[in-house]
DRENSE-587418 format. One record per residue: residue number from 1; residue in three letters; y, x, z of N, C-alpha, C, CB in turn. Coordinates in Angstrom, 2 decimals. Glycine has a CB too. Layout:
N
[pt NUM; ALA; [Y; X; Z]; [Y; X; Z]; [Y; X; Z]; [Y; X; Z]]
...
This chain:
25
[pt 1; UNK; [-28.59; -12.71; 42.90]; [-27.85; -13.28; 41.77]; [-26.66; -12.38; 41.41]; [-27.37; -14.72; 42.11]]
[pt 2; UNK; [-25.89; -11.83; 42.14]; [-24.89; -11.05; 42.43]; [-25.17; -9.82; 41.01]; [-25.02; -10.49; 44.20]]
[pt 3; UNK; [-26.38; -9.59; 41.99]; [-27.14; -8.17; 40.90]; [-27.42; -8.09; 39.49]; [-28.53; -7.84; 41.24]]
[pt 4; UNK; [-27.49; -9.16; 39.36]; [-28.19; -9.84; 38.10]; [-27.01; -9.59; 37.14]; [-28.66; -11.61; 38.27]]
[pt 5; UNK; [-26.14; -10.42; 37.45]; [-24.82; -10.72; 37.05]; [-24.33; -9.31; 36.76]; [-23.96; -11.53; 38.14]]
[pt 6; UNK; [-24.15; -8.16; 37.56]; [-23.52; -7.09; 37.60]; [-24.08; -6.50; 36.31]; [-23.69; -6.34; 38.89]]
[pt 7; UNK; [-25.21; -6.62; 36.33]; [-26.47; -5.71; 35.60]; [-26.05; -6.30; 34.07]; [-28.47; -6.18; 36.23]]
[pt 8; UNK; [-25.88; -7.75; 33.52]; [-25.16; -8.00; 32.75]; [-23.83; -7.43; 32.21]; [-25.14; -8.81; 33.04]]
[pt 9; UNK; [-23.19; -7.80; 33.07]; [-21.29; -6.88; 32.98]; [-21.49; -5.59; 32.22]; [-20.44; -6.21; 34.90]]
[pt 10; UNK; [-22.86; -4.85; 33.00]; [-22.81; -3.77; 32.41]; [-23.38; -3.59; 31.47]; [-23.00; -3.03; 32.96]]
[pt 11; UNK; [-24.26; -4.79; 30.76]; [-24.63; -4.23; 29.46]; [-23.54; -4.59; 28.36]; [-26.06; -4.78; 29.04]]
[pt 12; UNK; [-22.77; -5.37; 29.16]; [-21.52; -6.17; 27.78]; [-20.71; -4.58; 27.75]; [-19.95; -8.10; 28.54]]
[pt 13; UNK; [-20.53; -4.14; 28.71]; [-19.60; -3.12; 28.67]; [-19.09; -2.37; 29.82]; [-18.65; -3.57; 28.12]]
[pt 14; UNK; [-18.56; -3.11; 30.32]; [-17.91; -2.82; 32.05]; [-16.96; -3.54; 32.80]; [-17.20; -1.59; 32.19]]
[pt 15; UNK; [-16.39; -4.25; 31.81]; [-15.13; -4.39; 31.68]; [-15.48; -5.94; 32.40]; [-14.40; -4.14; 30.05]]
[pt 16; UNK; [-16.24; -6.63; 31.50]; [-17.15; -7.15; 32.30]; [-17.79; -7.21; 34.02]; [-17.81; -6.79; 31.66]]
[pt 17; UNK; [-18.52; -6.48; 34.06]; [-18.40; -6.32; 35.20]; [-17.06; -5.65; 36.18]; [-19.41; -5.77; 35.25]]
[pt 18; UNK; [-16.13; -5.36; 36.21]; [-15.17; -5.67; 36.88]; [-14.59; -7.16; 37.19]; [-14.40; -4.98; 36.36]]
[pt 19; UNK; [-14.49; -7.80; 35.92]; [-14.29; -8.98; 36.38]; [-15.47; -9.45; 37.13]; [-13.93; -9.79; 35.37]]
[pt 20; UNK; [-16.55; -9.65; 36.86]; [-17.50; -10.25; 37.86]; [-17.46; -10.17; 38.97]; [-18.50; -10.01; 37.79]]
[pt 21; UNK; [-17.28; -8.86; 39.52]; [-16.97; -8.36; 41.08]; [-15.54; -9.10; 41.26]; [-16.85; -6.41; 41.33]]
[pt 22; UNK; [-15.07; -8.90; 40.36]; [-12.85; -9.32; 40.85]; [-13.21; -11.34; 41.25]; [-10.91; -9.08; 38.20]]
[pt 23; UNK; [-14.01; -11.64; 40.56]; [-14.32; -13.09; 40.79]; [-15.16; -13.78; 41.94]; [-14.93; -13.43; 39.70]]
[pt 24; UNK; [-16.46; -12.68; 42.17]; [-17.10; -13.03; 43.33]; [-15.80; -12.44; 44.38]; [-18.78; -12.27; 43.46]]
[pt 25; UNK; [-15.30; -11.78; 44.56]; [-14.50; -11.23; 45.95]; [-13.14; -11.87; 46.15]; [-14.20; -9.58; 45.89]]
């Protein structure tokens, strides 16, 4: 699920996925 999520973040942009990681941790 983690992955999934990341893999998202990064299609929005990145910025995105930073927060995702800053939220799971």
């Amino acid at each position: 699920m983690f992955l999934h999520l990341k893999t998202a973040g990064r299609l929005q942009g990145g910025q995105a996925e930073i927060h995702l990681d800053f939220h799971f941790k």
